[in-house]
Every structure is written in structure tokens, then in C-alpha cells.
Steps between C-alpha positions, in 0.01 A plus 500: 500500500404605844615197747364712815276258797143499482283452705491102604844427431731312706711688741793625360827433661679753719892564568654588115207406310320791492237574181760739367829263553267217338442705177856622442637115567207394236647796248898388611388112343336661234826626370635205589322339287477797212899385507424134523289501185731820310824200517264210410314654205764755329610263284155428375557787321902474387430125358477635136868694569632210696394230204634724247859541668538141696319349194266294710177307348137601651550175663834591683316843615235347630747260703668844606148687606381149640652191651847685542281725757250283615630189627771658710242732630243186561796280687622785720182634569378213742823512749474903470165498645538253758774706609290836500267301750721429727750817448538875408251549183625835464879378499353213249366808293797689551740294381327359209449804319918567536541177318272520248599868390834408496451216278285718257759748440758201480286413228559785295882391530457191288686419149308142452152339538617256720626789704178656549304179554779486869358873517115416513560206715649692781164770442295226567702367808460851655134619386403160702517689809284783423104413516501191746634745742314797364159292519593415863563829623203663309295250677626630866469863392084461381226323713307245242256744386689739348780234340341498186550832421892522689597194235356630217707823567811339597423306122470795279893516581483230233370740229608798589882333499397368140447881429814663619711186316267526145554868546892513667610202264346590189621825474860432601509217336424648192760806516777345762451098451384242666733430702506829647200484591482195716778642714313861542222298676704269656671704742250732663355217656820441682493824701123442565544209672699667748253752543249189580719371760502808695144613511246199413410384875364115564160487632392271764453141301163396523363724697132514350488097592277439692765257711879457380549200316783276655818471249425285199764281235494569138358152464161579723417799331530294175223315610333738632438691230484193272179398727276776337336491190431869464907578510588218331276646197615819570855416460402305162279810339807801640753244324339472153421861517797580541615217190273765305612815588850475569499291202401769272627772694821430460441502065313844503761700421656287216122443388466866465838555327503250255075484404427874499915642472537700804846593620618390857456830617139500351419192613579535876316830466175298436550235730579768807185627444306161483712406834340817682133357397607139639610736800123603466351167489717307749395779763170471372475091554592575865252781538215285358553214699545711832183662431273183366658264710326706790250263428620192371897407509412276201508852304861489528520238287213540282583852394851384407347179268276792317811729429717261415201312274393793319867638450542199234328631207626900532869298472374332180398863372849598599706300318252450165455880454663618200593849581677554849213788599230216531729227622621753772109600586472183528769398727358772759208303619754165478739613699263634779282209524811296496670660764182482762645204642777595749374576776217298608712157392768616733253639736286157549834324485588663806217465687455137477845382610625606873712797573804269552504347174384822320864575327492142403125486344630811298803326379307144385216786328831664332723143417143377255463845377825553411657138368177549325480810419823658460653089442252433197295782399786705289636212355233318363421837307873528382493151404133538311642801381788290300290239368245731354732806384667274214093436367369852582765761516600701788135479583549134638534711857131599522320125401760380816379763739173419397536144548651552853251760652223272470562306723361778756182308450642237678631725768130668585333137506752450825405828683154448450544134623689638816213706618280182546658405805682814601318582799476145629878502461569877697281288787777189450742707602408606845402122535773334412805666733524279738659245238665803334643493821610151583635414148792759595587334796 
């Protein structure tokens, strides 16, 4: 994971961003997010102990793991980010994590569903402030070159926090309760976001522009962006990905429990170890485009439509397979391919917006992906789930993740359509400051 210059790079920055400082602030957001993605995703695996003692329908859990999250975190994710362009991103970061920790441990204090539906809303209002700023900062750290790589590390966060909550929540959930649980991971976070107040340093913004765009209004870098076809693609394929594997993510655990009878603590077990290979393969989507795009930047884009094409059918394996050895084999190769995405999205998102609208391209990537994603992916399974369990049993769960993972077909026709005019659109962007410029004013 070696993030040292080579030869050809851009010049690196000098007072306080120093190769070592840039590595330990990459590994500081890397926990961030680890704790970003522990409080979103732990009760992925409490939703069977949650339904059984609230006495919520699939449908109401996948309003919990879903909407209830989502569209909070959507809303408050635009004005976030256009504040971490103009502000403190590490005081944006700082803060953010305080909130959401505190609401996840609040959450384990709940004695209703409605309750912990105010719970996950306030999650969602403080996990908006994470990645916009994150992406920002990562992209001031890292010359161009070597941002590939730096986002797909700062994304395995995302699997290795779906690790320590399988793992964390699905052992204590199954000996101390759910509840219990939630508040053990909430409140860590707290005292780490102190510690990223006093020692993550903000780099010089922009400073591997070539020139320093003037100030720019929410409103002009909405059209902007909305002027190239490549992000505008881009945006559509990371959104219905997302649809698909959020979707189904979220359902793995009661998938496992109720079609091959695994305990929570079992369960979680599994799924930590299928989180460290989508740690695997969203490093390894970064690596591979770094190193192929070395010759064509379309790679970026045309590795992740492969991975995210040929995942499909090793998901169809997964949830068919009778016995839970093959379905997990299976899931390995899913999971990996699945995850290759990360980085290089994020990456060529980056890079074809301006560095003063770079918190704000991250947060319009984030509000499709997740009002998407986390807003309609886990609920359209819990809602297939209770129209087909009364027909097929407590099987109805695997036909709905089926239904709802295909549509990653859809999502790899998009990336594969953005890399047509990718490079004419990285060119747009140089040409078309000066009325980046004079729409601000």
C-alpha cells in the first residue's frame, strides 16, 4: 500500500505536509471512517434481535437500515460540504464523528421503534460530514497520480468498519443484547474525535492546481459538473451500484440466519471475514486503476464496469447454494469484484471537478448513492422479502436479494459509458474556468 513519490510525480507540498504527516492523516480518516461505517452498519447485524423485541416487519427494518439513515444523511450532506470548502474540514470531521457516536449509543437507549427511527436520523445528520470533507482533504494530501490508490485506502475504512461491527455486534449482541451493543460502539468514537481535532493538520487547498480557482456558488458547480457526460454517468453507474450492494448488504446477515440457521454471533463471524476480502478488493480496484490507467485514464472506469459486471453471477451462486460452504465460496469472489469500485469512482470524480468545489462534487456523488443506495436499496429487499415470505417461507429473503442485485448490470453499462468521453471531459475542465469563474461573481 506503499503511497511513496516516484519518479515523475508532481511536487509535493512543503511546510506540514511532509510524506510521513500525509500517511498518518490518510490512516487518522481511515479510522474515521472504520467508525463512520462501525455506527452505520452495526445494526445490519442486530435487525433480527431488534425485529424480534420492537416487533417490527422486514419492511419497518428496512425503513430503519434505509430511508431513516439516508435521507437525513443526503439533505445535510450538500450544506456540510459547501461548508468544508469554504471552512475547517478537519473541524467539519471533528465534530461530525461526536454527533454521530453519540447518537449511536443513544440508540441503544431506546424502548420503541419510533424511538430508534429519531436515533438513525440524527446518525445520518452527523455521518454527512465525514467523506465530502475526507475526499477533499485526501485530494490536497496526494498529487493526481497517486489518488487512486490514497481513495481506495481511505475506502477500505468501509469494510474493515463492517468487520469490527459484524464481529463487535454479533458477539455482544448475542451474550449482552442489542442494545448494548450499539452503545459499546457508540462512544469510542466520541473521544476519537477529539483526538482528530488536535493532530489532523489542513493542507494547503488546491495546491496541485495548476492556478487557484476563484470562489465558486453551490449553484455553478451544479452546472459544472452537470456539463460532463463522463460524471454525469459516473454518478448514475456509483448510484445503482450502490442500490445493489447496499441493498443486499444490509439483508446478509438475516439471509444467513434465517436460510442456513446461523446464530448472530455466527453470522457476524462470516460476514467479518467477507468484509476483510471487500477490504481486499476495494484496495485492489484502486491499485488496478493506478497502475493501468498509466496508460489510459479510461481504465479507471473500465476496470470498475468488469468487476462490478462479472460480480453478478458469483451473487446468484451465493444466494441459490444450498449448503452455506458453497454459498460462502461463492460470496468470496462476489464480494471482491463488488467492492473494486471505490476508489477510482471517487478518484475520477475528483479530478474532473475543480479543487474549490471538490467537497461539494463528493457530497452530490454521496446524496445519489446514498438516497439510492442506503434510501432504496434495503427496503425494497425488506419489502420483497414480505411479499414473497408468506408464498415461500422464510426463504422469501434470498429471491428479493436476488431480484435487487441485478440491477448491477445496469450499474456497469454506466461506467463503461463514462469512459467514452472521459478524457475529452478531464480536458473540459481546464477549458472551461474562466466561466467557472464568472458564474460566482
Amino acid at each position: 500500500m506503499s503511497l511513496e513519490p516516484t519518479p515523475g510525480d508532481s511536487p509535493r507540498p512543503t511546510a506540514g505536509s511532509s510524506p510521513g504527516y500525509t500517511r498518518y492523516a490518510l490512516g487518522v480518516l481511515v479510522v474515521v471512517y472504520m467508525f463512520n461505517m462501525v455506527d452505520r452498519n452495526i445494526l445490519n447485524i442486530l435487525l433480527e434481535d431488534i425485529k424480534e423485541d420492537l416487533g417490527a416487519t422486514d419492511t419497518q427494518l428496512g425503513l430503519l437500515v434505509g430511508p431513516a439513515f439516508a435521507i437525513f444523511y443526503t439533505f445535510a450532506g450538500l450544506p456540510i460540504a459547501r461548508l468544508a470548502d469554504r471552512r475547517s474540514r478537519r473541524a467539519v470531521i471533528s465534530v461530525g464523528l461526536a454527533v454521530w457516536s453519540l447518537m449511536t449509543a443513544v440508540s441503544g437507549l431506546v424502548r420503541s421503534y419510533p424511538q430508534l427511527l429519531l436515533a438513525r436520523i440524527g446518525v445520518g445528520v452527523g455521518e454527512a460530514s465525514c467523506s465530502p470533507a475526507a475526499h477533499s482533504l485526501i485530494s490536497d494530501y496526494f498529487p493526481p497520480e497517486r489518488r487512486g490508490r490514497a481513495f481506495a485506502i481511505y475506502a477500505v475504512g468501509a469494510p474493515l468498519g463492517a468487520v469490527a461491527g459484524y464481529l463487535v455486534g454479533g458477539w455482544i449482541a448475542e451474550f449482552f443484547g442489542w442494545r448494548t451493543a450499539l452503545m459499546v460502539v457508540g462512544l469510542p468514537g466520541i473521544a476519537f474525535a477529539v483526538f482528530v481535532w488536535l493532530t489532523l493538520r489542513e493542507p494547503v487547498r488546491g495546491i496541485y492546481e495548476e492556478t487557484t480557482p476563484p470562489e465558486t456558488s453551490l449553484l455553478s458547480a451544479m452546472r459544472f459538473m452537470s456539463g460532463l457526460p463522463a460524471l454525469r454517468h459516473l454518478l448514475i453507474g456509483g448510484a445503482v451500484h450502490a442500490f445493489a450492494s447496499v441493498g443486499v448488504g444490509a439483508w446478509h446477515a438475516p439471509f444467513l440466519m434465517r436460510a442456513h440457521e446461523m446464530g448472530a454471533g455466527e453470522a457476524g463471524s462470516w460476514l467479518a471475514g467477507l468484509g476483510l476480502v471487500g477490504a481486499l478488493g476495494t484496495y485492489g480496484g484502486g491499485w488496478v486503476g493506478d497502475r493501468l490507467a498509466r496508460r489510459d485514464q479510461r481504465w479507471y472506469l473500465w476496470s470498475t464496469g468488469w468487476a462490478t459486471l462479472v460480480a453478478v453471477p458469483f451473487y446468484v451462486g451465493f444466494y441459490l447454494w444450498p449448503d452455506r460452504n458453497g454459498a460462502l465460496a461463492m460470496a468470496v469472489p462476489a464480494v471482491m469484484l463488488g467492492a473494486f469500485f471505490s476508489g477510482p469512482i471517487v478518484a475520477m470524480t475528483q479530478a474532473l471537478v475543480r479543487s474549490n468545489m471538490r467537497a461539494v462534487a463528493s457530497a452530490v456523488m454521496l446524496f445519489l448513492t446514498n438516497i439510492i443506495g442506503y434510501g432504496l436499496g434495503p427496503l425494497v429487499v425488506g419489502a420483497l422479502s414480505d411479499r414473497l415470505t408468506p408464498s415461500v417461507g422464510t426463504t422469501g429473503i434470498r429471491y428479493a436479494l436476488l431480484v435487487v442485485v441485478a440491477s448491477n448490470l445496469w450499474a456497469s453499462v454506466h461506467f463503461f459509458l463514462a469512459a467514452r468521453t472521459l478524457l475529452r471531459d478531464l480536458e473540459a475542465k481546464n477549458a472551461r474556468e474562466p466561466a467557472t469563474a464568472s458564474l460566482s461573481q
